[in-house]
N, C-alpha and C positions, 0 to 999 in steps of 0.2 A: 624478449619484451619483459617488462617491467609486471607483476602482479601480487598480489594480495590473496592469499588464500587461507582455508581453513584444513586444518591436517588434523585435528583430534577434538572430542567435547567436552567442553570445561566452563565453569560457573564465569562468567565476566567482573562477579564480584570480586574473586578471589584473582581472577587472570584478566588485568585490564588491559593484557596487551594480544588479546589470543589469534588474530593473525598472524602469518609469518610474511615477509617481504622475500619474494623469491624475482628469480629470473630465470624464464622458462624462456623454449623454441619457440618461434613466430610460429602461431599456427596459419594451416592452408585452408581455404576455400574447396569443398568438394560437391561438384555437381550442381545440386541448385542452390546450394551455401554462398553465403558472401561474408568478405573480410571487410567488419566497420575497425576505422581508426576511432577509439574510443576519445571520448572529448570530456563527458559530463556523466554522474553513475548515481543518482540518489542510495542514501544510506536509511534503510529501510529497519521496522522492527523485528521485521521475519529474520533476519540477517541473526538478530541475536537468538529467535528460534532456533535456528538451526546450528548456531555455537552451544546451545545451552540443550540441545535437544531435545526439543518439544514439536519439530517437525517428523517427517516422515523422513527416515535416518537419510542423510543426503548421501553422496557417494565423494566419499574421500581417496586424498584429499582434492579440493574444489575450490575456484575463484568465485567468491559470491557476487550477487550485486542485481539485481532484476529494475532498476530503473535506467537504461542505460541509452545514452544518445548518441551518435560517431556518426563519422563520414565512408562513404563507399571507396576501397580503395582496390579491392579486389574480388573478382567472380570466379565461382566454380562454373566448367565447362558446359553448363543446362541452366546456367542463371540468365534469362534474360528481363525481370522485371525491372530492375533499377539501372541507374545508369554508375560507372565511375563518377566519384565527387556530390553525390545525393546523401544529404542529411536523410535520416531515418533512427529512430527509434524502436528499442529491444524493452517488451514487458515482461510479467511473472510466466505467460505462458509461451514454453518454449515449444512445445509440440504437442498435439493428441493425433490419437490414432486415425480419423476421420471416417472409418468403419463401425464402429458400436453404434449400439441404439443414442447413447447419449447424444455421439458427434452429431448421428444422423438427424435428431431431431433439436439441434443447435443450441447443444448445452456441452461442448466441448470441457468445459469448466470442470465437469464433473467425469471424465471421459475417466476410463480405469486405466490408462495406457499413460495419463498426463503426467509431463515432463515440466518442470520449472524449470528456466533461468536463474541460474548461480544457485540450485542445489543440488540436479541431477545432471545439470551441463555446466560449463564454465558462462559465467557472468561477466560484469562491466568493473570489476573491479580491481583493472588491467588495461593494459593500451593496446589490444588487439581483441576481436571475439570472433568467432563466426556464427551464422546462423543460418536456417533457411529462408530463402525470401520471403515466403507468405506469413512467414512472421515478426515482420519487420512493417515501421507505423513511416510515414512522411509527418515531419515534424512541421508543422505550419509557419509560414515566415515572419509571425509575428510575435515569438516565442526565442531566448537565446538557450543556448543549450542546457546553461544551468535552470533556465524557468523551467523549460520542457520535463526535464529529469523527474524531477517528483510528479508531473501528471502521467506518467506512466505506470505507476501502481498506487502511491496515496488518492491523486486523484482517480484516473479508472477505476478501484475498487470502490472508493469513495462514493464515486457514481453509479456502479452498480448497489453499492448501499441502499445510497437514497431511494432507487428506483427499486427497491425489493419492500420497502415502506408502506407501498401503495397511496402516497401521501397526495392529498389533491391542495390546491390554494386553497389558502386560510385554516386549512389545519395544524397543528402548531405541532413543532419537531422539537426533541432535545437530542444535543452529542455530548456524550459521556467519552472524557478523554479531550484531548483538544491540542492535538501535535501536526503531522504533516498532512494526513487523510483530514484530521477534526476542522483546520480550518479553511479547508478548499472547501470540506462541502457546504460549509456555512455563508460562504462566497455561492457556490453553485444555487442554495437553495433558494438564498433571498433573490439570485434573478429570475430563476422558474418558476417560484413562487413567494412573489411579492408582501402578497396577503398576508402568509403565515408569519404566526410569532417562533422565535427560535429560542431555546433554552439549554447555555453552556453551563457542563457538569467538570471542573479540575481544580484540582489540589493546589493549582499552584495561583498567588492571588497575581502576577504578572500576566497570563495566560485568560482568566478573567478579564483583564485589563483590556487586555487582545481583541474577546470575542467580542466585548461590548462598542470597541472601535472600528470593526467590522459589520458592526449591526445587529447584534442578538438582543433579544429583549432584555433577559435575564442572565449570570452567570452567578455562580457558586458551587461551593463544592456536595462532590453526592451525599454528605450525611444532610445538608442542608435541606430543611421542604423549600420546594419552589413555591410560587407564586398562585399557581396553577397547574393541574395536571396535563398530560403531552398526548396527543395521538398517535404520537410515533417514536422511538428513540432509537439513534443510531450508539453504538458499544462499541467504541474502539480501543480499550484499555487492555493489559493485560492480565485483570485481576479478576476475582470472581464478584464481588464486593461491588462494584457498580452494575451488576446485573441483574442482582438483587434487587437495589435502590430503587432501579428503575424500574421493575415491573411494579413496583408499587409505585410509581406516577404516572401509570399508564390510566385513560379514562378507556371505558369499559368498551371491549370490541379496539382496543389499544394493540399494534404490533411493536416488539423490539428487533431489532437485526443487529446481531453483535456478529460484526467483523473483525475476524481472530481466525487466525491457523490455531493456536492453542493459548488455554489460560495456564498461569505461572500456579506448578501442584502447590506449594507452600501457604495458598490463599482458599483452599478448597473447603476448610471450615466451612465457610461463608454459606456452604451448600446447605448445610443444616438448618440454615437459618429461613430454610422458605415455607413461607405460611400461605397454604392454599386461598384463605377466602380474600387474605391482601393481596397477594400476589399476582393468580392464576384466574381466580373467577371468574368470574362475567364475560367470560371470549376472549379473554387475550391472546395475542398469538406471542410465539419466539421462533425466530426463523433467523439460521445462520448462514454466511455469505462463504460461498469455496470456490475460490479462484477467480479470474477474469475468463470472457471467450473475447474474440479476435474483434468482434463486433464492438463490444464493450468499448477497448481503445479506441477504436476508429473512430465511433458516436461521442464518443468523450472530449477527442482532439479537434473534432469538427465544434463542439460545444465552447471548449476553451480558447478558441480563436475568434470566435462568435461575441465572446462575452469581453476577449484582452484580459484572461483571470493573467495574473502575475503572483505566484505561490511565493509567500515571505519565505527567503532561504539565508541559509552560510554556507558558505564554502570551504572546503578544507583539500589541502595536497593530497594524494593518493597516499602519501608517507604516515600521512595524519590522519587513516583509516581508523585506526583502533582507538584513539582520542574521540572521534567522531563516535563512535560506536558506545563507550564507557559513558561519553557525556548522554548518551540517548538510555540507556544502562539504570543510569542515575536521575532521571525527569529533569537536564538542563536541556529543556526541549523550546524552540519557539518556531514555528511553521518547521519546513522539511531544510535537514542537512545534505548536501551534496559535494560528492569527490569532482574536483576540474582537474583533468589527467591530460595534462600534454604530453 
């Protein structure tokens, strides 16, 4: 088969091309594993965490890719949940242990045993994967594979975002960042809650353009004062610099939830710059998002089918992996990019 992998870590700035295009054994289905024919693979920012190492060192080398969608074409000998020819979807979590305290009290998420998708297993970014069945999603039939693809970690985490907010109708949310997660939940928030005003924070004035066409009150960029301060901000950026901003728009008893495996070190300045009685005072919380659990997906794909969300995408050849990647690299960002691997 055909894949895309990463064998060393290096800057993306300096190395726009740092996949290699290889051609590996078909792998086999063992026991309750199943072989999806890969179809559609969202191109995520973890992806360049992990080229750029700022994740938890993945195990090289490794086919990334944790938004992945394919068809059933093969069972290992104890597989009997799916059938041959069953669309299903592949997320960030590839396994936990289901024994610790965490699993047991269903925060997998956080399990010490957790295993990802395309950094400690092989990912979708490839035309063959296996997996184990219980971790694998039924893609809903009203979703094509490229839709699907990005709600399986921009959206799922996106949605455990929101819901880590504690955000009730008519309180007003800002997303700092506004790429594949930024504008699904902006989608997600205004159907769950109607009420609330939404307030997009990005550098780019096209992406503004965006959120105001999907219905945000406000956008501009985070040096900018908004309008009004937020009860909530979700942080989806890589930098430290809007984390900052935000805690100062938060109104008091304000939580932020920055969703980020890691900030990029080159921005860590930014740290110095926090003023207790602006920032921290008056109750605010900061609470950050790790991982997805199984549940997560499930509630999310039942939500996205509920709702007919359709994630603004492009698509790019498997070939044009690294293109995809440099262009995300570089902020030529508009909703989620996604690999179609025939």
């Amino acid at each position: 088969m055909k894949a895309m992998i990463i064998d060393h870590i290096t800057d993306v700035n300096q190395n726009p091309n740092p996949l290699k295009l290889v051609t590996l054994t078909n792998p086999l289905p063992t026991d309750n594993e199943i072989l999806l024919k890969v179809t559609a693979c969202g191109v995520c920012h973890t992806e360049l965490d992990e080229i750029e190492g700022r994740t938890p060192p993945p195990t090289l080398p490794v086919i990334p890719g944790h938004q992945v969608v394919g068809i059933v074409i093969d069972k290992g000998r104890n597989a009997k949940k799916y059938n041959l020819g069953d669309r299903l979807g592949v997320a960030w979590i590839y396994s936990a242990c289901g024994e610790c305290i965490q699993c047991k009290k269903g925060a997998e998420n956080l399990c010490i045993n957790f295993k990802a998708t395309g950094r400690d297993a092989n990912g979708g970014y490839a035309e063959l994967m296996t997996v184990h069945e219980e971790y694998v999603y039924p893609i809903p039939e009203n979703l094509t594979d490229s839709q699907a693809a990005p709600l399986l970690c921009a959206g799922a985490i996106g949605y455990r975002s929101l819901n880590l907010t504690n955000i009730n109708n008519g309180e007003s949310l800002g997303l700092t960042g506004f790429g594949a997660s930024g504008h699904l939940v902006l989608s997600i928030a205004r159907f769950l809650y109607p009420k609330s005003k939404i307030f997009v924070f990005t550098r780019s004035e096209g992406e503004r353009r965006f959120g105001m066409q999907l219905g945000a009150h406000w956008a501009g960029d985070i040096s900018e004062e908004p309008p009004e301060k937020m009860d909530c901000i979700i942080d989806t950026t890589p930098a430290w610099k809007p984390v900052i901003e935000s805690l100062g728009y938060l109104n008091p008893g304000g939580r932020l939830v920055i969703n980020a495996i890691r900030k990029e070190k080159s921005d860590k300045e930014h740290l110095l710059l926090i003023d207790y009685p602006k920032h921290l005072w008056l109750e605010k919380e900061i609470k950050s998002v790790a991982n997805i659990t199984r549940i997560d997906v499930v509630d999310f794909l039942s939500l996205a089918s509920r709702m007919s969300l359709k994630p603004k995408i492009t698509e790019y050849d498997l070939d044009d992996a690294n293109l995809a990647l440099f262009e995300l690299r570089t902020r030529r960002i508009h909703g989620a990019k996604v690999l179609r691997i025939e």
